[in-house]
Backbone as CSV, one residue per row, in Angstrom:
resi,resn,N_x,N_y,N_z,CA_x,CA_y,CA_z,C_x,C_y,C_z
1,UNK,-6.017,-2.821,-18.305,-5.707,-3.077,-16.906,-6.956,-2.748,-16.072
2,UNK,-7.226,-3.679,-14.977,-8.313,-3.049,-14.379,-8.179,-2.321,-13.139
3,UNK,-9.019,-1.778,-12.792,-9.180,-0.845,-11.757,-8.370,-2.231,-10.122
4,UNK,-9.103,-2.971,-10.232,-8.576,-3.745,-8.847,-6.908,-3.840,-9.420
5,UNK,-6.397,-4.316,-10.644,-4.940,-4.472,-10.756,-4.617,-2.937,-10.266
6,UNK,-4.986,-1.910,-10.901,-4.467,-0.570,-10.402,-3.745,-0.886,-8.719
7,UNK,-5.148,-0.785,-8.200,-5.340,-0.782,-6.217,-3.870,-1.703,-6.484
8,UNK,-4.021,-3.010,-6.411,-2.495,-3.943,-6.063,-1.666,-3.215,-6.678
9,UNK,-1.165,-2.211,-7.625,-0.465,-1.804,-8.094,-0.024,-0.812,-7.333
10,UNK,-0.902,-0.107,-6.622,-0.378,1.052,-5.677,-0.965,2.477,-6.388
11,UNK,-1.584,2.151,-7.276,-1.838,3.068,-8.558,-3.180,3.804,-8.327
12,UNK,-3.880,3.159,-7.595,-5.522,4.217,-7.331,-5.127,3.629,-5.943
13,UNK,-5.048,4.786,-4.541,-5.508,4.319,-3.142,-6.240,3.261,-2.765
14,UNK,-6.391,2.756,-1.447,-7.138,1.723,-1.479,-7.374,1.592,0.300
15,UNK,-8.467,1.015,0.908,-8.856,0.923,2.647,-8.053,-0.482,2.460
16,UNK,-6.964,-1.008,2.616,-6.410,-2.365,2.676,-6.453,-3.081,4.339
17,UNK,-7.359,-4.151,4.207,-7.184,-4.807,5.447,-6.442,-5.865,5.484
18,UNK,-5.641,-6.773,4.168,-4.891,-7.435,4.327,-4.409,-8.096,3.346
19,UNK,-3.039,-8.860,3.490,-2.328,-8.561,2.055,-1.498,-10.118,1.967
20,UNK,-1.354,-10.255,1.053,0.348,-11.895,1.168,0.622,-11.320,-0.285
21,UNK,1.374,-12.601,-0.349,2.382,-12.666,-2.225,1.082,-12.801,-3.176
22,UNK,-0.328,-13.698,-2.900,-0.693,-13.696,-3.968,-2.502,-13.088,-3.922
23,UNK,-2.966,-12.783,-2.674,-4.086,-12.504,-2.728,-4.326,-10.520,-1.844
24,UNK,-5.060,-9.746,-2.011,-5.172,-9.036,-1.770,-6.224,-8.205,-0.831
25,UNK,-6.753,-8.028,0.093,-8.039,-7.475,0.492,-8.462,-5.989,0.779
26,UNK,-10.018,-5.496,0.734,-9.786,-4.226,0.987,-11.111,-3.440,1.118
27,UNK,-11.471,-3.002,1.692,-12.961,-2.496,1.785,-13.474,-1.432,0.787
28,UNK,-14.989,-1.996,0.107,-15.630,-1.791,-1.343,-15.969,-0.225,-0.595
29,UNK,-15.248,0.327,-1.566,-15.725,1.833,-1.191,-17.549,2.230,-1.632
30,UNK,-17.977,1.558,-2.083,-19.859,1.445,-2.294,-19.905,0.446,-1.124
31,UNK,-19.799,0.450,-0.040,-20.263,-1.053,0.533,-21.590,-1.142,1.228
32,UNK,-21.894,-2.363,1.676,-23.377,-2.462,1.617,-23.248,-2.193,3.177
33,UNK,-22.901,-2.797,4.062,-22.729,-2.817,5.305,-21.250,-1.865,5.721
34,UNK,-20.719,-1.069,6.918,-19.544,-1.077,7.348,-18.502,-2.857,7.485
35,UNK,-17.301,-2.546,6.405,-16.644,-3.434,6.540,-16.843,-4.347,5.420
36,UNK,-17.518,-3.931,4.738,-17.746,-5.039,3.678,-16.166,-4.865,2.643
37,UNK,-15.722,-5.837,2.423,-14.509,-5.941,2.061,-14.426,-7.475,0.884
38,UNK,-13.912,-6.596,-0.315,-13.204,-7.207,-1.508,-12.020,-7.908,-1.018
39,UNK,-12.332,-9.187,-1.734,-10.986,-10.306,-1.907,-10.695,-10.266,-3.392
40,UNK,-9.200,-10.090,-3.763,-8.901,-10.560,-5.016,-7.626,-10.929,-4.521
41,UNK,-7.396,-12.179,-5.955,-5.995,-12.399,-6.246,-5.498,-11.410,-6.969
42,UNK,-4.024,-11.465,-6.902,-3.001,-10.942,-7.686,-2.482,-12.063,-8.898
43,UNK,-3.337,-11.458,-9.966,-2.827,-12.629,-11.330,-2.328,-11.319,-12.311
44,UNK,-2.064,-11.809,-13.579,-1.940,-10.945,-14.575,-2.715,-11.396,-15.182
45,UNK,-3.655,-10.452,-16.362,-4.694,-10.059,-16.856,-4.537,-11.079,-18.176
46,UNK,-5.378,-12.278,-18.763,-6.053,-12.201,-18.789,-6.807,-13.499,-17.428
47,UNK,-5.917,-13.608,-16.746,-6.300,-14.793,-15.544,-7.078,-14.427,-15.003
48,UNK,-7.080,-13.234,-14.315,-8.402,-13.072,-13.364,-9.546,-12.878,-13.803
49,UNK,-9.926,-13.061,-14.940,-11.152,-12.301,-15.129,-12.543,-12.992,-14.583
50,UNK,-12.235,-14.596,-14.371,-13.745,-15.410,-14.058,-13.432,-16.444,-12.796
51,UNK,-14.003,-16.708,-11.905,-13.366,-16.884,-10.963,-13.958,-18.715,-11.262
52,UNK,-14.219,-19.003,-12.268,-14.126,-20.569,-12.392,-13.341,-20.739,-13.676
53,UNK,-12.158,-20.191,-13.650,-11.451,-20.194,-14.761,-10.165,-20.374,-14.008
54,UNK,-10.059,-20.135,-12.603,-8.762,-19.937,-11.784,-8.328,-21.153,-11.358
55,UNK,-7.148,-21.560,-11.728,-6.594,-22.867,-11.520,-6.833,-23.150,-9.909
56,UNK,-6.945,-25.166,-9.616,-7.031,-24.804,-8.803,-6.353,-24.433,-7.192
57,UNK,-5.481,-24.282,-7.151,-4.226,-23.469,-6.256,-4.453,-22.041,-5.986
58,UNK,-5.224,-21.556,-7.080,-5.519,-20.125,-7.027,-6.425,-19.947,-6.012
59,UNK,-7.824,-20.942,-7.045,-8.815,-21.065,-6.338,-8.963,-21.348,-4.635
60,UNK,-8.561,-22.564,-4.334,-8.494,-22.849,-2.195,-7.904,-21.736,-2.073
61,UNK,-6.359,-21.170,-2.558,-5.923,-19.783,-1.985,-6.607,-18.791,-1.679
62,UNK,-7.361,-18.765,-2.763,-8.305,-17.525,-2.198,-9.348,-17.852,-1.463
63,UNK,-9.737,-18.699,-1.412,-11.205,-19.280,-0.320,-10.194,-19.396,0.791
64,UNK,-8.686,-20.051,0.998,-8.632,-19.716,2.178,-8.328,-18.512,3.376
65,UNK,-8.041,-17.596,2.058,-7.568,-16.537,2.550,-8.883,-15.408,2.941
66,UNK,-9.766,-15.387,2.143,-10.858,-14.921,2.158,-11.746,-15.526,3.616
67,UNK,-11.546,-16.786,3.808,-11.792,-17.361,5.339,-11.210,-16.589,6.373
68,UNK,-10.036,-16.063,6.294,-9.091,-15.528,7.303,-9.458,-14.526,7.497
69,UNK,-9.876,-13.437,6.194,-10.766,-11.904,6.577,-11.984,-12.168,7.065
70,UNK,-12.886,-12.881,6.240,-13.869,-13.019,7.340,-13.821,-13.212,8.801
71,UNK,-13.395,-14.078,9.371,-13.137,-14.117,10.536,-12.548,-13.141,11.197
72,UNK,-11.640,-11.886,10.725,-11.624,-11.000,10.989,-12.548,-9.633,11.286
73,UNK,-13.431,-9.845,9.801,-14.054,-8.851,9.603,-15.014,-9.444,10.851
74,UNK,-15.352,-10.170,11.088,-16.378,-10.538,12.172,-15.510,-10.008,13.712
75,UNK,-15.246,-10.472,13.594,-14.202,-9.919,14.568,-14.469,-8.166,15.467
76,UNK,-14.294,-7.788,14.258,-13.757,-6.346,14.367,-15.269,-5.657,14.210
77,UNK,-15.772,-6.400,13.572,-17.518,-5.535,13.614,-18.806,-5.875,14.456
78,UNK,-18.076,-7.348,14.826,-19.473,-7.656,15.863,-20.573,-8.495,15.268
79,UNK,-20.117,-8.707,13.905,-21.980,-8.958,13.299,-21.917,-10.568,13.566
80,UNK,-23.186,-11.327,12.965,-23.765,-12.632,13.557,-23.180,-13.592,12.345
81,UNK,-22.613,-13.126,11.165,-22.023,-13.721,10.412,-21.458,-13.177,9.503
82,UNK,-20.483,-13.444,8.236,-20.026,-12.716,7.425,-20.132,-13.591,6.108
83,UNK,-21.152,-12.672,5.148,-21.736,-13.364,3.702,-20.846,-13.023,2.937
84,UNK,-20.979,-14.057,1.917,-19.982,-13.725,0.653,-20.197,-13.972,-0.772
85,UNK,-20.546,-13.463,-1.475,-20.871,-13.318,-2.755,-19.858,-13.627,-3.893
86,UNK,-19.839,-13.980,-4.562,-19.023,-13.684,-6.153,-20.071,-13.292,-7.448
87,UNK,-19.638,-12.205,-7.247,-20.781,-11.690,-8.721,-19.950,-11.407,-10.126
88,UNK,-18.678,-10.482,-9.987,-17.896,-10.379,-11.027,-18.347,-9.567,-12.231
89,UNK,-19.599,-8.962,-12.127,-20.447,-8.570,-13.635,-19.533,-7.359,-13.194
90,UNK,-19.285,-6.214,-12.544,-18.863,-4.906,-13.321,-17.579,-4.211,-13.322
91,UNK,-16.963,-5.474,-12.138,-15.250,-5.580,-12.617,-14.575,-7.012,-13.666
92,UNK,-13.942,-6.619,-14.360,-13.184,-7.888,-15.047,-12.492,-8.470,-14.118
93,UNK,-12.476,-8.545,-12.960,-11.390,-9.143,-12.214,-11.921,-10.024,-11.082
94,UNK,-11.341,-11.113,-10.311,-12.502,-12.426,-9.859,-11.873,-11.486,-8.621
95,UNK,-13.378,-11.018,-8.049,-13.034,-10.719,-6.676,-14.666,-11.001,-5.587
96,UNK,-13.985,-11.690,-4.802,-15.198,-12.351,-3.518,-15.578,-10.882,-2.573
97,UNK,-17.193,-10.934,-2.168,-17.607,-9.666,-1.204,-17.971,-10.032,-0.088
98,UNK,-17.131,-10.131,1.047,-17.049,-10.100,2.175,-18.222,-8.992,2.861
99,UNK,-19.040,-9.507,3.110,-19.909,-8.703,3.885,-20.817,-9.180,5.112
100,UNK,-20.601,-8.287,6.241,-21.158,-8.370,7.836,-22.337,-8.420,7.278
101,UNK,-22.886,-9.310,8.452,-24.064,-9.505,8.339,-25.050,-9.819,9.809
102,UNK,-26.393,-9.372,10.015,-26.779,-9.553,11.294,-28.079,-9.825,10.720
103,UNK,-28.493,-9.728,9.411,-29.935,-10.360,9.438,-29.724,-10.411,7.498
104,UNK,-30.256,-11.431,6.942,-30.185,-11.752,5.000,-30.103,-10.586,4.662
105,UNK,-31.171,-9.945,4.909,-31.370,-8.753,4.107,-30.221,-7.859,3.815
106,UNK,-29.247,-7.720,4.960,-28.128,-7.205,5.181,-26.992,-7.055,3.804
107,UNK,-27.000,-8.486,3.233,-26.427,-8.844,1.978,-27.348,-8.463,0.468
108,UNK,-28.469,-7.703,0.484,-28.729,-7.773,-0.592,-28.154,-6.042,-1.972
109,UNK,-28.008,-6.954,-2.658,-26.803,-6.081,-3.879,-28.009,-4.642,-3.984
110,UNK,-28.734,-4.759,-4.227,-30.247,-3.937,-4.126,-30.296,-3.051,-3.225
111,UNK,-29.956,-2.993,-2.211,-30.287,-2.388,-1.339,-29.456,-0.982,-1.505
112,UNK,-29.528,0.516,-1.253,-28.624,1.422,-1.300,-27.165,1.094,0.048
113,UNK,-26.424,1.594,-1.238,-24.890,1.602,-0.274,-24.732,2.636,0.127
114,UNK,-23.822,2.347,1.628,-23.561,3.297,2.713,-22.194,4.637,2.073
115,UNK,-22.712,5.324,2.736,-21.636,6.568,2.730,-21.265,6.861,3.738
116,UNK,-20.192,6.201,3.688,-19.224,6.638,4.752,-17.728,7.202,4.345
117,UNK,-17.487,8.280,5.217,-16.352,9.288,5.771,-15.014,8.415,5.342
118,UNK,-13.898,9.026,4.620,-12.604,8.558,4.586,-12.050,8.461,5.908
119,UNK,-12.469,9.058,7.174,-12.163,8.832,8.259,-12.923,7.020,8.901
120,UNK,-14.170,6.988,8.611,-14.830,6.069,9.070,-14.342,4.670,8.421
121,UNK,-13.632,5.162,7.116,-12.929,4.017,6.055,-11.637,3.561,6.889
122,UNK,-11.401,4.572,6.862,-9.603,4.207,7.603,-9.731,3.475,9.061
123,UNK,-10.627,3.903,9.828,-11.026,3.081,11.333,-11.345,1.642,11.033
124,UNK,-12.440,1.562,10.151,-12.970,0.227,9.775,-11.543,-0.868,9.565
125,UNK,-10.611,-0.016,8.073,-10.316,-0.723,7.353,-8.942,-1.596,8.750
126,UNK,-8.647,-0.232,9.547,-7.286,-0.418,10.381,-8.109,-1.335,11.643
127,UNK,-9.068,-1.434,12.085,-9.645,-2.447,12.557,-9.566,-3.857,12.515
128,UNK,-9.941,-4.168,11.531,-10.306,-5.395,10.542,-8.581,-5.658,10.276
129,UNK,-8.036,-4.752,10.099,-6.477,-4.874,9.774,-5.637,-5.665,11.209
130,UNK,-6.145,-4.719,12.184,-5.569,-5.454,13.258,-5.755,-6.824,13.969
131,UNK,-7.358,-7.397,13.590,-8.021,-8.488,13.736,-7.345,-9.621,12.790
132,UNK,-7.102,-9.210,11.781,-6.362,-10.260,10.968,-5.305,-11.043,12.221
133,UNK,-4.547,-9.574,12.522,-2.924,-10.410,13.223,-3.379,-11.054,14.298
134,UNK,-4.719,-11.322,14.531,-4.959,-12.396,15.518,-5.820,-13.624,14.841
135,UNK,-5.730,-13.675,13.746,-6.724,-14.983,13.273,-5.301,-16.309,12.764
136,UNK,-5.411,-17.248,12.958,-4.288,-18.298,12.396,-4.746,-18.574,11.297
C-alpha cells in the first residue's frame, strides 16, 4: 500500500485542500514553494502506479480536477501562475505537483524545500481550501 493510499485512507494525516469520490488533493509536506499541492486519484493499487497507464476517464478527471486546484491555489497565494509537473519516480502512485509560481526557477525539483510550521500548513492548506468553494 502506498503512503498517498494511506493519506486517502485517513491512515497517515494529511494538509487536504480538496476532495470528490474519485480524486484527492493536498499540500507536499517537502514543498518547493508555499502551497505547492499533490493531486492524486483514488484507484486501488495496482492502477495508480503510472499516470499513462490510467484509463482514459481517469485521466481528463484528474487534469480536470487538478485545473480546479490550481486555480485555487492561485487564488489563495497570489502567484503569476501555477506549474505542474508529473514525475512519479519516488511514490508508486500517479500524483500531479501543483506548484505557485512567480518566476521558472520557482518550479525547479533541485532547488531546497521549504520548512514550514504545521501552523503555516494548516493556514495555507485551509486557504486554498476555501478558494476551491469559489472556483466552478
Amino acid at each position: 500500500m502506498t503512503i498517498f493510499t494511506q493519506i486517502i485512507n485517513g491512515d497517515i494525516p494529511s494538509y487536504k485542500v480538496a476532495e470528490d469520490d474519485n480524486y484527492y488533493a493536498f499540500l507536499d509536506i517537502n514543498p518547493l514553494q508555499p502551497g505547492h499541492t499533490l493531486v492524486i486519484p483514488k484507484l486501488p493499487e495496482p492502477e495508480q502506479d503510472y499516470i499513462f497507464r490510467l484509463d482514459d476517464d481517469t485521466y481528463s478527471g484528474l487534469m480536470l480536477f487538478a485545473k480546479r486546484v490550481a486555480q485555487a491555489i492561485q487564488a489563495a497565494t497570489d502567484c503569476k501562475r501555477v506549474g505542474m509537473a508529473v514525475l512519479g519516480m519516488e511514490v508508486n502512485h500517479v500524483h500531479v505537483h501543483l506548484v505557485p509560481l512567480n518566476k521558472e526557477s520557482d518550479m525547479l525539483f533541485s532547488n531546497p524545500k521549504l520548512k514550514l510550521s504545521a501552523e503555516e500548513m494548516g493556514e495555507i492548506a485551509n486557504t486554498i481550501a476555501e478558494a476551491m468553494e469559489t472556483i466552478d
